[in-house]
N, C-alpha and C positions, 0 to 999 in steps of 0.2 A: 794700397797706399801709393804704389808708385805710378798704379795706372788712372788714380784721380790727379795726382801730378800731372800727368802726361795732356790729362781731359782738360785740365785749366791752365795749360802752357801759354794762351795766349786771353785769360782773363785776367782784365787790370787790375794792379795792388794786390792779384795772387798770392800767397807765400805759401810754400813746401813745406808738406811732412818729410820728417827724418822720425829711422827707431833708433830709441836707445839701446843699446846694449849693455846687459852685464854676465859675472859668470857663474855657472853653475856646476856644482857637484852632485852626479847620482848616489843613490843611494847606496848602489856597490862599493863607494870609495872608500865605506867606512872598513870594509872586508879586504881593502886592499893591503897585501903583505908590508908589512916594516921596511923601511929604505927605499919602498918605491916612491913616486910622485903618483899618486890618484887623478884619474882624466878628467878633463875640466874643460866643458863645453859653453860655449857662448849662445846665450837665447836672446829672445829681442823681450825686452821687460816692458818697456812703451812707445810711444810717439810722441815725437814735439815738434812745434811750428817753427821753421826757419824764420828768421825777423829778418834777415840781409834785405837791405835796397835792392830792387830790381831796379833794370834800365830803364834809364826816362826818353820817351820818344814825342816831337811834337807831333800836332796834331792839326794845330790853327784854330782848332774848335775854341771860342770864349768859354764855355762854360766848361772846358776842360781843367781840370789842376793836378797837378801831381805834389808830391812832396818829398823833399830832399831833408831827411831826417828822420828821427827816431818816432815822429809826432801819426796822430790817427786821427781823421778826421769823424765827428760824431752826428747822429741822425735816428730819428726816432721811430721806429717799427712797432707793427701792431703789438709785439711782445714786449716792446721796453725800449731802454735804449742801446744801440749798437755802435760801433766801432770798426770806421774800414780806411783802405790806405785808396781803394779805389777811387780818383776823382771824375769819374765818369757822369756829368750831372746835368741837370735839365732843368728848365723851367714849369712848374706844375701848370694844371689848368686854371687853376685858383689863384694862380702868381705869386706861387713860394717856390724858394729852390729846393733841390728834391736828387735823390739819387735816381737809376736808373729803375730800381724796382718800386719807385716811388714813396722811399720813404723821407719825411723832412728834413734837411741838414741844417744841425743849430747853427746860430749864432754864437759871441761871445756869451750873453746874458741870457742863452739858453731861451730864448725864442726861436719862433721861425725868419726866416729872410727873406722878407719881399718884394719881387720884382716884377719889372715890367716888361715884358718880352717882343715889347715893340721896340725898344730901348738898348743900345749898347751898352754892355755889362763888362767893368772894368775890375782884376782884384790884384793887390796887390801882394806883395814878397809877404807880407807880415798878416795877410788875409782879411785885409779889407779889402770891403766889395761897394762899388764906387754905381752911379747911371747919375750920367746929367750933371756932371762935376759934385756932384753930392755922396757923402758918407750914408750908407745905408746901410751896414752892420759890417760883421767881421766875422770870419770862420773862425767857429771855436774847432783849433786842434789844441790836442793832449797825447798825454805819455804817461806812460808805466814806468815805475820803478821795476818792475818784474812783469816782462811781456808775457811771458808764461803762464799766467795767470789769466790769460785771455782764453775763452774757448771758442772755435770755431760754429758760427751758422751759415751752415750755404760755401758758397765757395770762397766769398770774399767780406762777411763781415764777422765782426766779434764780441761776445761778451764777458762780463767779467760779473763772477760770485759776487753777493752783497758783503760779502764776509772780507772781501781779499780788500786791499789798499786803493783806494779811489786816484784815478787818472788827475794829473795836476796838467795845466798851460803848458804846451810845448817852447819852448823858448828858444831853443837852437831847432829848428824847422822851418824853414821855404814852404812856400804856397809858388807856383810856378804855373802860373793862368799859360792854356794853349797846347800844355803839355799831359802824357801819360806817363806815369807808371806801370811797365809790365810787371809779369809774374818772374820771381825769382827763379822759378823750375826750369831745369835744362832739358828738354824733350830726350835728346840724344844718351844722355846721361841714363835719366829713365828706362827708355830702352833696351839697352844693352844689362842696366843690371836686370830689366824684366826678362830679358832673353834668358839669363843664367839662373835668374829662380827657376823657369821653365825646367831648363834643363836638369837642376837637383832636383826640381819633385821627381820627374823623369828615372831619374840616377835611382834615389832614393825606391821609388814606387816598383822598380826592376828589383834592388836588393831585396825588399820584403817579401814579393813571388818567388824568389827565390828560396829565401828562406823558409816559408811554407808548404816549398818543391822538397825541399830537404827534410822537414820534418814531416810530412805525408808520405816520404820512402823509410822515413825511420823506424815511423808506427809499423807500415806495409810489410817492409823488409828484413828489417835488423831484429825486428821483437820476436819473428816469427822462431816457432820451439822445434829444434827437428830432434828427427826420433830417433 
């Protein structure tokens, strides 16, 4: 987890896994004598997607946008439809706009956006997308009541169960033509706690030899019957 963190440090609209934690009791505890406290160990139970903003850096790029808000911008992939914060986008060959891996980015009324890439392409704060002083659609972004409910494809888009609560109009969200969104992952952060996992399996993988050192002199040694 931390070292695909670390791998998308600088993929736009990225967002970080985090584990959750809860606690646990072994099964000795139940054997534990009266008036003690029983040991209670912390495991990681799952992972969940960080949603925090990353930094918005320009770029100059027209067809770049970022988004300053809670909102996801939506696009249609061979599987269905997705969900990503990435506004990293293009003009297709066909002359629809298009993410980088080339999937179509709707509009408001869930069409595609057509443009002309000979043409300066203007969008605005509320994601309208303007060529030639003329209105030619608007980015549909949306929001979750419960981002969590998103599951990760790829490193930077998302879907959501047919079952869970359908994305409504982002309302408080900027459309920010020129600009990116980075990834919220702190490389350095990563790092350093990857270094100390290292080091506990290390820890840990020495106590186990050890311990296996010690019961291979027990059998060897201690059992032995003198006469």
């Amino acid at each position: 987890m931390l070292a695909n963190n670390m791998a998308n440090a600088s993929t736009p609209g990225f967002k970080a896994d985090r584990e959750f934690y809860t606690l646990y009791q072994s099964a000795e505890a139940a054997d534990s004598p009266a008036g003690t406290t029983p040991p209670v160990l912390p495991v990681i139970q799952r992972q969940w997607t960080d949603f925090a903003q990353g930094s918005v850096t320009p770029t100059g790029n027209a067809l770049d946008v970022a988004l300053n808000g809670k909102g996801f911008l939506v696009a249609q992939s061979p599987g269905g439809t997705v969900y990503t914060r990435s506004g990293s986008l293009r003009i297709s060959p066909r002359g629809v706009l298009e993410t980088m891996d080339g999937y179509a980015v709707e509009g408001q009324n869930g069409t595609t956006i057509p443009l002309d890439s000979s043409k300066a392409v203007d969008i605005s704060r509320d994601g309208t997308v303007r060529q030639d002083g003329q209105d030619v659609s608007q980015l549909a972004v949306v929001e979750l009541a419960d981002p969590q409910s998103l599951s990760k494809r790829g490193s930077n888009y998302f879907w959501i169960d047919s079952s869970a609560t359908q994305p409504a109009p982002a309302a408080q969200t900027e459309v920010l033509q020129g600009q990116l969104e980075g990834a919220n992952s702190q490389p350095a952060e990563s790092a350093v706690r990857l270094v100390n996992i290292m080091r506990q399996f290390e820890t840990l993988q020495k106590a186990m030899a050890i311990g296996a050192e010690m019961n291979k002199r027990a059998i060897e040694e201690v059992a032995k019957v003198t006469s």
